[in-house]
Backbone as a chain_set.jsonl record, in Angstrom:
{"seq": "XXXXXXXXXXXXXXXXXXXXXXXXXXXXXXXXXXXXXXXXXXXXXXXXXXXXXXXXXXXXXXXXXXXXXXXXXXXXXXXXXXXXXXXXXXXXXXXXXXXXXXXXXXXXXXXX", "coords": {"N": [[82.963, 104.387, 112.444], [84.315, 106.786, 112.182], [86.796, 105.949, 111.217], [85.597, 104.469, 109.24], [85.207, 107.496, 107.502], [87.581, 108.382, 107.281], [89.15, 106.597, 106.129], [87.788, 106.727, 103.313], [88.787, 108.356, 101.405], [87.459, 110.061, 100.645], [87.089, 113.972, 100.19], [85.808, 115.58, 101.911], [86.256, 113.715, 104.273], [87.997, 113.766, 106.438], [87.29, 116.634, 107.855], [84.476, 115.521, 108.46], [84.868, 113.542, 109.735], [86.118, 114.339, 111.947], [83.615, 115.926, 112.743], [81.911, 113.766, 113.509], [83.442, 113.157, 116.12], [83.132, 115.736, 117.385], [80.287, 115.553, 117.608], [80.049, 113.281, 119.269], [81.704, 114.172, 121.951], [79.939, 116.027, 122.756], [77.49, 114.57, 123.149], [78.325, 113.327, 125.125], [79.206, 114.701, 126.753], [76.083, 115.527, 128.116], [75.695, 113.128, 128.995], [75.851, 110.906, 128.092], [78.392, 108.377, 128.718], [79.594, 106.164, 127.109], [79.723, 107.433, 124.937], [81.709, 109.185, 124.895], [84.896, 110.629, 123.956], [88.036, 109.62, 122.916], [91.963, 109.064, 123.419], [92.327, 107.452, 121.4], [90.343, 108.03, 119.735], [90.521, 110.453, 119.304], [92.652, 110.279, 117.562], [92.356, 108.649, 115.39], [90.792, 110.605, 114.247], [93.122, 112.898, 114.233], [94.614, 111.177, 112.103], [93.142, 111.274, 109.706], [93.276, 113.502, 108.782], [95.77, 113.762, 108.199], [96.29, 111.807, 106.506], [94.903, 112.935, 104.224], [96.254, 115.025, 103.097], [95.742, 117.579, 102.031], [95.268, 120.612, 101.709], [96.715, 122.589, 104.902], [95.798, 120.981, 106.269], [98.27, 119.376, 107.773], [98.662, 121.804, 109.999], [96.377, 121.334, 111.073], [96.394, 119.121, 112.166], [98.147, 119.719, 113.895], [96.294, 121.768, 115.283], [94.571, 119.551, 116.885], [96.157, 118.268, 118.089], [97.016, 119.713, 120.06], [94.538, 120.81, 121.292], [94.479, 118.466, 122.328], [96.609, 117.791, 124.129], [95.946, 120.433, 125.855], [93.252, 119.537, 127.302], [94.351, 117.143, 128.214], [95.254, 117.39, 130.391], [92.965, 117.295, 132.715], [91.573, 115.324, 131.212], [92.433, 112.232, 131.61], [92.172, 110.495, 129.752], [92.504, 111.546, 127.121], [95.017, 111.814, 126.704], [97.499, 112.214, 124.43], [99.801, 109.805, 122.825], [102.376, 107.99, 121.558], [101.558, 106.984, 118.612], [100.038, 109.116, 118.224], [101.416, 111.415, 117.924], [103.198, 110.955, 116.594], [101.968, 110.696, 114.153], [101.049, 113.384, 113.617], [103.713, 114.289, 113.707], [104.596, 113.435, 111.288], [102.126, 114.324, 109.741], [103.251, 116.555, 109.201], [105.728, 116.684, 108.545], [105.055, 115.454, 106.076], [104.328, 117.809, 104.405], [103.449, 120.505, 102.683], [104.473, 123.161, 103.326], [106.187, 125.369, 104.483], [107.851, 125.499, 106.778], [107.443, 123.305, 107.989], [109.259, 121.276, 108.815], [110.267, 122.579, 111.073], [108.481, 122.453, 112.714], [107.527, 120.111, 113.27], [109.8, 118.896, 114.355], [109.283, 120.51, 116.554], [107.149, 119.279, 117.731], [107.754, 116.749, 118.244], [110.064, 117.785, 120.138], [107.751, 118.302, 121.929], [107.267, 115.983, 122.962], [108.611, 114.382, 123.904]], "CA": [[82.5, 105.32, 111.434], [85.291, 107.593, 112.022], [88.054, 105.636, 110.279], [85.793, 105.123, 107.473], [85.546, 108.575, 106.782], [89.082, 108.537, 107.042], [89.575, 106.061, 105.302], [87.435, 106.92, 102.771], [89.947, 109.175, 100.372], [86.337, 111.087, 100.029], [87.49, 115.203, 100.544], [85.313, 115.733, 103.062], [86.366, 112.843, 105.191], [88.901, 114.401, 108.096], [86.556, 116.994, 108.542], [83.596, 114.6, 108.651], [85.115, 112.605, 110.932], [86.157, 115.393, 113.182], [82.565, 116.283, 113.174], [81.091, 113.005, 114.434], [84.098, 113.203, 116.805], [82.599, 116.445, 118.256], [78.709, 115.146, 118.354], [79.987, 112.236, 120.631], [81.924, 114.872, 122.583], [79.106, 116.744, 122.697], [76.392, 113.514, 124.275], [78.982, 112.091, 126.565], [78.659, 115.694, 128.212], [75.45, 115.379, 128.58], [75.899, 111.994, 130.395], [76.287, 109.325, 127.715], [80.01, 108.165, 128.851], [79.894, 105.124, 126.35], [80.28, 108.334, 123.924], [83.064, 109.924, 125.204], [86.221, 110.121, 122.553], [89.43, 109.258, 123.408], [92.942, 109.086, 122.588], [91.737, 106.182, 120.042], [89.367, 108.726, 118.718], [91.507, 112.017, 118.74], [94.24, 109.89, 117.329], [91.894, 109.106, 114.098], [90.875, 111.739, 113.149], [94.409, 113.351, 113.277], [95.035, 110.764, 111.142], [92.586, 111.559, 108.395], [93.367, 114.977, 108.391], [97.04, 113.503, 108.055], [95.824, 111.296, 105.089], [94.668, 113.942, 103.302], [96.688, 116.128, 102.242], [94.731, 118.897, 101.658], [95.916, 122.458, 102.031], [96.073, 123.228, 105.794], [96.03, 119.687, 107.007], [98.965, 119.674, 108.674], [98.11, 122.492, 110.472], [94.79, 121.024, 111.771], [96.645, 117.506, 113.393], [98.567, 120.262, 115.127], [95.392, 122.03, 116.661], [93.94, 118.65, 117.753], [97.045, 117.865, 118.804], [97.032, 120.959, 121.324], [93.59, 120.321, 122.211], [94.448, 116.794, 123.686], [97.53, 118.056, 125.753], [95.18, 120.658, 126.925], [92.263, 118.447, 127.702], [94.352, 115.655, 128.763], [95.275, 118.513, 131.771], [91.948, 117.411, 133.608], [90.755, 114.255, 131.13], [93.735, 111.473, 131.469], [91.702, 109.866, 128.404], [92.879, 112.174, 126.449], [96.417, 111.935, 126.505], [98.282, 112.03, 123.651], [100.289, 108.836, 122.566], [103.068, 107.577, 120.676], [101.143, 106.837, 117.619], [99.589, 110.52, 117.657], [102.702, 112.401, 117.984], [103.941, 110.248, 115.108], [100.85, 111.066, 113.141], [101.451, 114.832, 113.697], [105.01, 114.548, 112.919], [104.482, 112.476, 109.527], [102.004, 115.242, 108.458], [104.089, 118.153, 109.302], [107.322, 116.309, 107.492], [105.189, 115.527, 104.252], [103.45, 118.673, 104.129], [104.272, 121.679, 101.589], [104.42, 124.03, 104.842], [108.136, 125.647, 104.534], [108.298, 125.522, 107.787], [106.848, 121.698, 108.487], [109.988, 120.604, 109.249], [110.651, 122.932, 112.014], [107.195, 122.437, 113.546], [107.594, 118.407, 113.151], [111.106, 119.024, 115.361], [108.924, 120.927, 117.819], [106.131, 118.404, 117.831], [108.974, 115.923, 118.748], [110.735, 117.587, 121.711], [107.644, 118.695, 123.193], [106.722, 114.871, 123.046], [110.111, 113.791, 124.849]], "C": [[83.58, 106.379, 111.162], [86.365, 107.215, 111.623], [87.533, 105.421, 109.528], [85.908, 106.254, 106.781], [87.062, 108.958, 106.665], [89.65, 107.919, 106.466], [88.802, 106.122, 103.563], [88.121, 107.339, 101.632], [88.7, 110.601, 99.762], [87.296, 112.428, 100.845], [86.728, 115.887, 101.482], [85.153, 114.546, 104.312], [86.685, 113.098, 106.331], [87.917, 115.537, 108.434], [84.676, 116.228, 109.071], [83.44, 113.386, 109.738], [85.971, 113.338, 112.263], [84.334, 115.804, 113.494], [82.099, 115.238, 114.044], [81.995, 112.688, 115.673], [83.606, 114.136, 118.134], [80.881, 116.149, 118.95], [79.211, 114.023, 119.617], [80.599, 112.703, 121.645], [80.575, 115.278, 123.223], [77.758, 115.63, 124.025], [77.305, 113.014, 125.315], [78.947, 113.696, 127.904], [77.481, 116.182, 128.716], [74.888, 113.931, 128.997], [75.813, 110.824, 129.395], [78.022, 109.006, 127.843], [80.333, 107.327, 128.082], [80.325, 106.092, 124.933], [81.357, 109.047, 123.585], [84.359, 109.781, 124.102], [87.493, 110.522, 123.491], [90.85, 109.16, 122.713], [92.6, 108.88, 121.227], [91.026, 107.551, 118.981], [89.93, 110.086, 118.605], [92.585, 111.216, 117.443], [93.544, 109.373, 115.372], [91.524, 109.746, 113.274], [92.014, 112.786, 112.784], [94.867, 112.818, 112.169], [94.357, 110.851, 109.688], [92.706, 112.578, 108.169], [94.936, 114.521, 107.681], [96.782, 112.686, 106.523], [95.771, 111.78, 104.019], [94.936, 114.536, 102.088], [96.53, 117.486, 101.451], [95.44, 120.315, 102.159], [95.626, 122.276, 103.471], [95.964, 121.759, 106.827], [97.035, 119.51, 107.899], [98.943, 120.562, 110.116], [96.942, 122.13, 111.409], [95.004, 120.034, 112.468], [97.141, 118.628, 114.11], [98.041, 120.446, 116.169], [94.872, 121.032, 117.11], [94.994, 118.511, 118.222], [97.045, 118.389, 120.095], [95.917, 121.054, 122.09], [94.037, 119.464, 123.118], [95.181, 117.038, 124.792], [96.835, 119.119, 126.517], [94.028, 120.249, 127.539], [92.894, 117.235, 128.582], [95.032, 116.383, 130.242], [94.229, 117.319, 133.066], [90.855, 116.149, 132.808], [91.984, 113.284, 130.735], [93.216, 110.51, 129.778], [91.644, 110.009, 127.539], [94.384, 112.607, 126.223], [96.54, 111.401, 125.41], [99.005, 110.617, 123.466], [101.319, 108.632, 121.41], [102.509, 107.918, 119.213], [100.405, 108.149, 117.15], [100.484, 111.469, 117.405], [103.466, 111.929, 116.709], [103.236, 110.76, 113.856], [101.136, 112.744, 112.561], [102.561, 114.84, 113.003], [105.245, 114.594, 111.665], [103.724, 113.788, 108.959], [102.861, 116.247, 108.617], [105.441, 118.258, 107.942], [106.3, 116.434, 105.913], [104.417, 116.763, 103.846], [104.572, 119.654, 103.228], [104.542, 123.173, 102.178], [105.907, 124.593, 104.447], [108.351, 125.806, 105.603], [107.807, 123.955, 108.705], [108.065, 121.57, 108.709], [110.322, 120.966, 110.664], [109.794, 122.549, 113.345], [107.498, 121.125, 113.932], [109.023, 118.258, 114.265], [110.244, 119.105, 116.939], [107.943, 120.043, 118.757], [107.186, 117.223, 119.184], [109.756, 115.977, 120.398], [109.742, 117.909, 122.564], [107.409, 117.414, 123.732], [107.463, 113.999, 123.842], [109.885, 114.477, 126.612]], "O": [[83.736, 106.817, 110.022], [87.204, 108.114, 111.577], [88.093, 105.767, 108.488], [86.497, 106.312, 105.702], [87.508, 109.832, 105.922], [90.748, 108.311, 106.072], [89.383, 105.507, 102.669], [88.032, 106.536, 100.703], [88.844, 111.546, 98.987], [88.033, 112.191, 101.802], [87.196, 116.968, 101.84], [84.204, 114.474, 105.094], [85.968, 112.816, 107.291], [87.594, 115.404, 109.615], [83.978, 116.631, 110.001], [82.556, 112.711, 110.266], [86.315, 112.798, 113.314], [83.997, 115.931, 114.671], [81.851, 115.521, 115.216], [81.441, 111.908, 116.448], [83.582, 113.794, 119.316], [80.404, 116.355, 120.065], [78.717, 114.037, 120.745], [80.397, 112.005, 122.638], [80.24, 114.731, 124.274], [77.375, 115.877, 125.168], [76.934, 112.33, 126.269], [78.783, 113.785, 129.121], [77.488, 117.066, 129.573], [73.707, 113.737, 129.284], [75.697, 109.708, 129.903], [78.789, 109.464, 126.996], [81.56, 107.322, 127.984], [81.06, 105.662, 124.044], [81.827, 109.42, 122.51], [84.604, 108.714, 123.537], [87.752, 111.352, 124.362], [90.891, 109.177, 121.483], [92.555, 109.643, 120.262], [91.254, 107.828, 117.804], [89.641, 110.754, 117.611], [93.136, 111.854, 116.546], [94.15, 109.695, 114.35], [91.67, 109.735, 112.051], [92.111, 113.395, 111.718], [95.42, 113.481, 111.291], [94.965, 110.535, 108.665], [92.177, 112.89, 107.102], [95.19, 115.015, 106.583], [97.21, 113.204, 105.491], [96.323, 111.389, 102.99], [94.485, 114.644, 100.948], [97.112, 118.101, 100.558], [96.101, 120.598, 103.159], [94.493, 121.857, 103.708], [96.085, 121.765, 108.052], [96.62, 119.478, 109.057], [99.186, 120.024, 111.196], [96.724, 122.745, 112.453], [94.208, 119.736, 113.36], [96.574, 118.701, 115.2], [98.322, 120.071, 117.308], [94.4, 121.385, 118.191], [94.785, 118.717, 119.418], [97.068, 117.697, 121.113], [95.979, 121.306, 123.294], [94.039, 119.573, 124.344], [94.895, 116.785, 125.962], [96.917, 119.028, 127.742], [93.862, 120.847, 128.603], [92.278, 116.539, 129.39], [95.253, 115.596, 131.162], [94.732, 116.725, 134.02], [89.752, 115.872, 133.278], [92.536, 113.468, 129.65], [93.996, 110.04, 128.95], [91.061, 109.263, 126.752], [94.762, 113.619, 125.633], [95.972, 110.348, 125.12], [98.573, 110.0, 124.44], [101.052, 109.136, 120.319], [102.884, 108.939, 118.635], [100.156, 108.34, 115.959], [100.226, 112.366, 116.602], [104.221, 112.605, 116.01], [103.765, 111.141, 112.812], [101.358, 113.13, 111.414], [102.604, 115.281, 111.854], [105.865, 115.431, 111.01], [104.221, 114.406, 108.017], [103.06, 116.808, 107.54], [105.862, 119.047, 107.096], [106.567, 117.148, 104.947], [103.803, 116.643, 102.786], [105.796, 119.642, 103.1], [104.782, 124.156, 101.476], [106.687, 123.729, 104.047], [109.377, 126.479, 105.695], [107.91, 123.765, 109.917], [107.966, 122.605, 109.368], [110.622, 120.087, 111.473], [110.161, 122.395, 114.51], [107.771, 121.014, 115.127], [109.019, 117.256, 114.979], [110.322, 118.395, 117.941], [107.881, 120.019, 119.987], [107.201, 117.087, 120.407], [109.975, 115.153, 121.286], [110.026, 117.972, 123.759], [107.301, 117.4, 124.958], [106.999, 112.999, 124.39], [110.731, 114.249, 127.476]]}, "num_chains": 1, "name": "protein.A"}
């Protein structure tokens, strides 16, 4: 459900699919673990925020981004990955940010 809303091109998709991101957050801590979200599922909805293009998007793969490395502290199932750090990067580079490029650098070495 969360890559169709991302895949959707609808304007309330990346946050739509950050939401049902947080309800299954939300039941797996009260003990459904088959709910739990994971890289897989951080890593799509950065990418529909990345899709986007929407004012501010960029910006918003960052803070999930920063969630996961602090989450993935104390939940290894939440580590970050190749393909998210890429995601991040990509929006930062095509964003209209005047400073996306610098951020998309930083993204980069902290990822090294």
């Amino acid at each position: 459900v969360i890559d169709a809303w991302a895949n959707s091109g609808d304007r309330i998709g990346p946050s739509r699919a950050e939401q049902i991101m947080r309800q299954m957050d939300d039941l797996s801590k009260l003990g459904d673990q088959d709910l739990q979200p994971d890289t897989t599922t951080f890593s799509a909805v950065i990418n529909a925020y990345a899709k986007s293009g929407e004012k501010g998007s960029a910006s918003k793969t960052e803070e999930l981004l920063a969630e996961m490395e602090q989450r993935s502290k104390k939940e290894i199932h939440l580590k970050p990955d190749t393909i998210t750090y890429n995601t991040v990067i990509n929006a930062l580079a095509k964003s209209s940010e005047l400073d996306g490029p610098k951020r998309a650098e930083a993204v980069l070495r902290n990822m090294l």
